[in-house]
N, CA and C atoms as an extended XYZ file, in Angstrom:
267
Properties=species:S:1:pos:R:3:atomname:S:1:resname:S:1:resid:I:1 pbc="F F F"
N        10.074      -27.585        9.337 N   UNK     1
C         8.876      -27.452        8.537 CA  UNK     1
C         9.072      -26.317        7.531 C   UNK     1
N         8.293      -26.685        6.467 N   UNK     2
C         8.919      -25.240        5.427 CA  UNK     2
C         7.411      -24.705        5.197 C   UNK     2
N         7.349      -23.532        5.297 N   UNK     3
C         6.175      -23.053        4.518 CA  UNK     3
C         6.199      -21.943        3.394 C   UNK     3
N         5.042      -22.139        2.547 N   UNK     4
C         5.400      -21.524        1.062 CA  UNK     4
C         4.468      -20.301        1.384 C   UNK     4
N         5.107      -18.995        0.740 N   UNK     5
C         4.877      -17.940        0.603 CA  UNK     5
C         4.654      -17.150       -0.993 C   UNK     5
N         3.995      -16.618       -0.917 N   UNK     6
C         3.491      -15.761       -2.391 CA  UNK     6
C         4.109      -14.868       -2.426 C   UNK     6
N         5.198      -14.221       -3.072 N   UNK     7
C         5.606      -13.213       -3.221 CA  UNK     7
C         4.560      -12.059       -3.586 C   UNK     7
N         4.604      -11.087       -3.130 N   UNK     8
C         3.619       -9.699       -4.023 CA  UNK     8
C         4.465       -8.271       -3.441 C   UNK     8
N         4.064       -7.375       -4.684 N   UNK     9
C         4.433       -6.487       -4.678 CA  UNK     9
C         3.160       -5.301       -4.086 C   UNK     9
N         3.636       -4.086       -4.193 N   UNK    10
C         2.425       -2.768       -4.026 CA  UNK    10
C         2.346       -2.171       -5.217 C   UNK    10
N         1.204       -1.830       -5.381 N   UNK    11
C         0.921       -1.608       -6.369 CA  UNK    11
C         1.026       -0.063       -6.554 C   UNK    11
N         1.355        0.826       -7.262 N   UNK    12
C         1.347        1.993       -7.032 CA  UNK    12
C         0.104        2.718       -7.303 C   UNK    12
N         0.208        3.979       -6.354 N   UNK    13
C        -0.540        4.373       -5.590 CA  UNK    13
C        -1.483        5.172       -7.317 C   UNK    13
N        -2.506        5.288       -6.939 N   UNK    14
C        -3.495        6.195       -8.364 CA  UNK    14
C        -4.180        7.066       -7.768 C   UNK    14
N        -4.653        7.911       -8.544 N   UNK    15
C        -5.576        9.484       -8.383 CA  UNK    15
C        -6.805        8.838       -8.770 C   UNK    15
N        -7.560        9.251       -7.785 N   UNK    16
C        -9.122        8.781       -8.173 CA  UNK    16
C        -9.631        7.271       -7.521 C   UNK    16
N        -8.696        6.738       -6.741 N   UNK    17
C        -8.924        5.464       -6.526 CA  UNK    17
C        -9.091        5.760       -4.951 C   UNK    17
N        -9.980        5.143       -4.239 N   UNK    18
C       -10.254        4.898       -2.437 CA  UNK    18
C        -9.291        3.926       -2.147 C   UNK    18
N        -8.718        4.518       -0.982 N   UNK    19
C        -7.848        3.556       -0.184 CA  UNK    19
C        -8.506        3.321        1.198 C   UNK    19
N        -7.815        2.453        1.760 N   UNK    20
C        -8.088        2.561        3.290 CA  UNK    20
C        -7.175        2.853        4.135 C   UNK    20
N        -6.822        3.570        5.295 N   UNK    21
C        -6.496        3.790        5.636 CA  UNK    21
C        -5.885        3.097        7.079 C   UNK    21
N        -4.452        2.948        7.530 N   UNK    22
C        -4.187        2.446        9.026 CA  UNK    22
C        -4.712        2.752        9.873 C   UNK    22
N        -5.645        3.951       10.022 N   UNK    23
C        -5.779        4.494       11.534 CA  UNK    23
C        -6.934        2.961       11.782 C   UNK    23
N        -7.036        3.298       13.075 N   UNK    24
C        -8.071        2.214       13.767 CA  UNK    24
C        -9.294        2.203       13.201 C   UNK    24
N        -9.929        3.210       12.617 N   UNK    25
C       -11.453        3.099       12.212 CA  UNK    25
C       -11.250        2.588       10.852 C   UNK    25
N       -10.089        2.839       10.006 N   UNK    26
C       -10.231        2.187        8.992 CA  UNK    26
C       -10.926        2.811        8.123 C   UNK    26
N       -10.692        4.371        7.797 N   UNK    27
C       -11.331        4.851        7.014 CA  UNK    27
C       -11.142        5.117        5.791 C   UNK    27
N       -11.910        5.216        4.785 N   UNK    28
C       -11.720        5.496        3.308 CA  UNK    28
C       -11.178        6.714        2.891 C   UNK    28
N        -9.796        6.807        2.028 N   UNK    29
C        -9.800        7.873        1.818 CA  UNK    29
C        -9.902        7.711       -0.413 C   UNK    29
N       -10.095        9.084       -0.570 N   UNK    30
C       -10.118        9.262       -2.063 CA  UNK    30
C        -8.674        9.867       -2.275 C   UNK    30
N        -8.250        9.478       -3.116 N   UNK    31
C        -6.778       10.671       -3.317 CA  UNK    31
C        -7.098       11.670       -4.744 C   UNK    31
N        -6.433       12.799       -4.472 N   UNK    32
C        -6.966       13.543       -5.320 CA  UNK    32
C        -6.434       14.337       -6.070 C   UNK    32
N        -5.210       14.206       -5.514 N   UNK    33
C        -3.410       14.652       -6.047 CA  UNK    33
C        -2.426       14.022       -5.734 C   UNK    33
N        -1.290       13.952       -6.410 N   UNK    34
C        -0.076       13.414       -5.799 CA  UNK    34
C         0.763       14.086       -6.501 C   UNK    34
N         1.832       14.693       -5.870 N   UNK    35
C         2.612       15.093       -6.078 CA  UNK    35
C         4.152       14.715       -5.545 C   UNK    35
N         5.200       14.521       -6.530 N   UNK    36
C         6.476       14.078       -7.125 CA  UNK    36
C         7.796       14.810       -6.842 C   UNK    36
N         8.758       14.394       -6.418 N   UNK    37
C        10.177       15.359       -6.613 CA  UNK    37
C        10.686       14.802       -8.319 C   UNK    37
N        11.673       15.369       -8.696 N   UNK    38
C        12.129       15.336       -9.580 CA  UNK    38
C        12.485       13.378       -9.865 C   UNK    38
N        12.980       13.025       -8.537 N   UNK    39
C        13.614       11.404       -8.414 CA  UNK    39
C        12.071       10.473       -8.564 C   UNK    39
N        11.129       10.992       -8.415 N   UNK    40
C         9.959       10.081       -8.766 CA  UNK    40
C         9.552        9.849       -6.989 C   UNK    40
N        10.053       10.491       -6.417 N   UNK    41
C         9.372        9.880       -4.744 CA  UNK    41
C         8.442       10.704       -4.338 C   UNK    41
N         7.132        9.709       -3.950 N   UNK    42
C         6.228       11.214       -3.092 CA  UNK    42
C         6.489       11.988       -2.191 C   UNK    42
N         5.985       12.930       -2.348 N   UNK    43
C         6.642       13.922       -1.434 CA  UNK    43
C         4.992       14.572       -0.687 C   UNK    43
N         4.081       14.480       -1.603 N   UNK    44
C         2.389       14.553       -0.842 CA  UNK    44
C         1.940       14.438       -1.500 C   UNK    44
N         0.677       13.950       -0.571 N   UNK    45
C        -0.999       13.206       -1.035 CA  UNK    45
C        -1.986       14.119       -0.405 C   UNK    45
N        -2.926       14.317       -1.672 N   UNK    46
C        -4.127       15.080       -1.105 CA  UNK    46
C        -5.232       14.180       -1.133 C   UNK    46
N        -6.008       14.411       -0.426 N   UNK    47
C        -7.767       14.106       -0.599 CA  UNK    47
C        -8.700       13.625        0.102 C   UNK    47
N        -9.680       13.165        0.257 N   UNK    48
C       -11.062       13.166        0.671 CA  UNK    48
C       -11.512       12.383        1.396 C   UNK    48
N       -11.623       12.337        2.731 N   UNK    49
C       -11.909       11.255        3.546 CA  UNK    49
C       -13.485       10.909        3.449 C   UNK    49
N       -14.144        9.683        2.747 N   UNK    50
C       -15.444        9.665        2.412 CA  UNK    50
C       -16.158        9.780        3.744 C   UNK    50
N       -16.025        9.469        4.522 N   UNK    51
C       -16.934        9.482        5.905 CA  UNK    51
C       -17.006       10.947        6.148 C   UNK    51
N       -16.032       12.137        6.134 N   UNK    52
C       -16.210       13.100        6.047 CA  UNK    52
C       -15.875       14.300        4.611 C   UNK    52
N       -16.864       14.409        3.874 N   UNK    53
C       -15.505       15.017        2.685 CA  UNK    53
C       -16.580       16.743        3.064 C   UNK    53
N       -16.868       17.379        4.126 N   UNK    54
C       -17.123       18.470        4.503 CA  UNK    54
C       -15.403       18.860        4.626 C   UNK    54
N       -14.730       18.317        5.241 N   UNK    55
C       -13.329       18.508        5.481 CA  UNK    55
C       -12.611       19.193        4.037 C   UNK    55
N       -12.730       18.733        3.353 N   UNK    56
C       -12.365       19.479        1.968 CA  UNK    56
C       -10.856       18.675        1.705 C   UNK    56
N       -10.199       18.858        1.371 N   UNK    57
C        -8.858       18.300        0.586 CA  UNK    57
C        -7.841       18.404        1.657 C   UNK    57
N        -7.644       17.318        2.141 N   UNK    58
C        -6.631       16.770        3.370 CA  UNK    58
C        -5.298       16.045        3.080 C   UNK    58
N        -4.265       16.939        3.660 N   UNK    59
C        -2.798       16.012        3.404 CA  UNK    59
C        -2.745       14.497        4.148 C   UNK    59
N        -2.084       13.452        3.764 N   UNK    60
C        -1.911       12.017        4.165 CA  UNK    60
C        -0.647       11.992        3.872 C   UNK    60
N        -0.181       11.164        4.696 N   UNK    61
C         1.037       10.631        4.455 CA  UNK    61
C         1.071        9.130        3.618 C   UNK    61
N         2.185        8.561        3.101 N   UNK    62
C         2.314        7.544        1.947 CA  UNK    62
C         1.878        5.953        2.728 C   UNK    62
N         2.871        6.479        3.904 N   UNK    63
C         2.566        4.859        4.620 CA  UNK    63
C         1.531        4.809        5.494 C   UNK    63
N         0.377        6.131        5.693 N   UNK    64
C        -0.836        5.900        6.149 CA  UNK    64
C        -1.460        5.106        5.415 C   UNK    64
N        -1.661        4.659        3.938 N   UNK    65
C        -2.715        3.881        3.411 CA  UNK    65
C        -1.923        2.958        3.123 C   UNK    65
N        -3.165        1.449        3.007 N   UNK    66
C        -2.903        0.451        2.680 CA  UNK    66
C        -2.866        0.477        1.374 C   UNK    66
N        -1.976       -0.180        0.618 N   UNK    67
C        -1.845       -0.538       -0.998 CA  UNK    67
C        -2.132       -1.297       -1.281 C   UNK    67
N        -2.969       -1.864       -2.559 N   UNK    68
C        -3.537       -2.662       -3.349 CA  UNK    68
C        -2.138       -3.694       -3.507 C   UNK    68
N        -2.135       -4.735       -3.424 N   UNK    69
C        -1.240       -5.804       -3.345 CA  UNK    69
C        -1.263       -6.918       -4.827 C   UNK    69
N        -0.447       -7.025       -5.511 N   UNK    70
C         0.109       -7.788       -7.182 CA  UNK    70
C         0.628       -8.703       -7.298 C   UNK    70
N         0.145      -10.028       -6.863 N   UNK    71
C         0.859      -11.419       -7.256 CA  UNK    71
C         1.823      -11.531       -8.625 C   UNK    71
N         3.502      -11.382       -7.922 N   UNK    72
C         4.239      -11.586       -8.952 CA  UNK    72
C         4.480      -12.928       -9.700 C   UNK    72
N         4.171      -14.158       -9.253 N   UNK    73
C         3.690      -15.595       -9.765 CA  UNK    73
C         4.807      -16.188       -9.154 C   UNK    73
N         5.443      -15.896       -8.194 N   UNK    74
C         7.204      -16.384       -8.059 CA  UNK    74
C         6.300      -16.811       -6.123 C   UNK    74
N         6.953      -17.801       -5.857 N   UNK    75
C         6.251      -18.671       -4.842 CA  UNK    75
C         7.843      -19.093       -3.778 C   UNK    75
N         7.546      -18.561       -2.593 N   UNK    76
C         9.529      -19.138       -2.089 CA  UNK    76
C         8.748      -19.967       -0.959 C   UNK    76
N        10.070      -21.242       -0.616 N   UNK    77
C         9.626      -22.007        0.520 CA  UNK    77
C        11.102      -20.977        1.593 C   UNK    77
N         9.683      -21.204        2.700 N   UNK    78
C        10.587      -20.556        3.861 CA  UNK    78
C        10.892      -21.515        4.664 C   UNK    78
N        12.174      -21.711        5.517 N   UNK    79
C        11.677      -22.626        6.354 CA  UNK    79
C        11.888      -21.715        7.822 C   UNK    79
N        10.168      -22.385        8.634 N   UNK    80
C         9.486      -21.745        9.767 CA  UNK    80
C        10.306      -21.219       10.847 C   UNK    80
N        11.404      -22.397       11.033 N   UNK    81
C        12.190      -21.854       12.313 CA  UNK    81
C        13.396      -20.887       11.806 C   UNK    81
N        14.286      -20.949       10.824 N   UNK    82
C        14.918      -19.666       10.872 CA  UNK    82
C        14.793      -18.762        9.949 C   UNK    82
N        13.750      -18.911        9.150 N   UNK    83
C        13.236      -17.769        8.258 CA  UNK    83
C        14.289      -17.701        6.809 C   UNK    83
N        15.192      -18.528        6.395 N   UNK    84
C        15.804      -18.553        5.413 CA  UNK    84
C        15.186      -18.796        4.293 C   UNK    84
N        14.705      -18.167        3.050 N   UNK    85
C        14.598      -18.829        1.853 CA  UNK    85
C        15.003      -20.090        1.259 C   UNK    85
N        14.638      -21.452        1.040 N   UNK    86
C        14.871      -22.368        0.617 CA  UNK    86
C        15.248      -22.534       -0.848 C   UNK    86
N        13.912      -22.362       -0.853 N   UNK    87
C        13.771      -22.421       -2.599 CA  UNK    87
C        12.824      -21.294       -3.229 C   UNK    87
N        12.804      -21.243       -3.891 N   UNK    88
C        12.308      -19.843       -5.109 CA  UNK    88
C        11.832      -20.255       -6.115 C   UNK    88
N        10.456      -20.260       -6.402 N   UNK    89
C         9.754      -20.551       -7.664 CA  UNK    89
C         9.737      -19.548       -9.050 C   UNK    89
């Protein structure tokens, strides 16, 4: 059986935008800085957990939040039992 898959990418991450977060409650965070090494990789995230923002400006890590997800228009058939790419739209 083959089934078709949507390719998508992540979208990169923005200042000022709410994410949600992995932990179990699923909470909102605001980001409010990000900061860069020279190679372009994060290195830290600040900001504001809306359920609590008494907390004031909180470090996160990159792969704590979920990313906004970007349909690249490219569509692959998988097939189910050994997971090989078939075909590629």
């Amino acid at each position: 059986m083959v089934n078709k898959i949507k390719e998508q990418v992540d979208v990169p991450l923005v200042v000022g935008v709410q994410y949600q977060t992995k932990f179990a409650t699923g909470e909102k965070f605001t980001i409010t800085e990000i900061n860069t090494n020279k190679f372009g990789k994060i290195t830290r995230i600040m900001g504001v957990y809306s359920n609590s923002p008494d907390l004031g400006a909180c470090p996160i890590n990159e792969d704590r939040l979920i990313h906004f997800k970007e349909f690249t228009g490219k569509i692959k058939e998988v097939c189910s039992n050994c997971g090989d790419i078939l075909y590629c739209e």
